[in-house]
N, C-alpha and C positions, 0 to 999 in steps of 0.2 A: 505144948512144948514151950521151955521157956529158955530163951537166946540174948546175949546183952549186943545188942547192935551199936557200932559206930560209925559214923555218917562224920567225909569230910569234906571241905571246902565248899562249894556250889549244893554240894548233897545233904549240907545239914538242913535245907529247909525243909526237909523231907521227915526229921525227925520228929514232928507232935504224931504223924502217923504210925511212924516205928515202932515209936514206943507202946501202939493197943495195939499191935499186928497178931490176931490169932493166926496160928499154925497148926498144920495138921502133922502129925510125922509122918517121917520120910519126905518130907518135904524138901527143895531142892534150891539152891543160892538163886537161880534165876525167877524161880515161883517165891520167894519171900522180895524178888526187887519189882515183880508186880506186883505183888498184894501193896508194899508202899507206895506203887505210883513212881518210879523209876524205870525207865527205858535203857536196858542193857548195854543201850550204845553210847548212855552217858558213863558207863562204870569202866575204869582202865585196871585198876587191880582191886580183887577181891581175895581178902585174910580169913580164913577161917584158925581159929587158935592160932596164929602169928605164921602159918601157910599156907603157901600162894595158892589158890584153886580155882577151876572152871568153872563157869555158872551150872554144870550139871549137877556139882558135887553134890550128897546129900546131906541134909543138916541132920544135927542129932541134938536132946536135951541137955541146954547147961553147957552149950558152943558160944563164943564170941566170934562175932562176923564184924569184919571191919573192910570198908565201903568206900573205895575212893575215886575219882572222876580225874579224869586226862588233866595233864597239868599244862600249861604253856608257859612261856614267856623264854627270859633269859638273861 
């Protein structure tokens, strides 16, 4: 299955992995943030095609998932 992933702030260093991430289908937003070596509790919102979804949701071919981690400041 082939997914254009994006990865921000603290999370792009996670990208040289992302990017050879094999998939299996029906694979799901929380099983593609382990296969990269990401821990769910670092992710505050995840996009799937530019909507908000839970880590259960299930991926499909030719999805962009976009990956973002709690923000702080002020």
């Amino acid at each position: 299955m082939k997914l254009e992933i994006k990865l921000f702030a603290s999370l792009q260093k996670f990208m040289p992995k992302a990017e050879k991430v094999e998939l299996d289908d029906h694979c799901t937003v929380k099983e593609l943030l382990e296969k990269i070596g990401i821990n769910s509790s670092e992710v505050a919102i995840t996009l799937v095609n530019g909507r908000h979804v839970k880590l259960d949701k299930t991926l499909h071919d030719g999805e962009t998932i976009a990956i973002f981690p709690p923000i702080a400041g002020g």
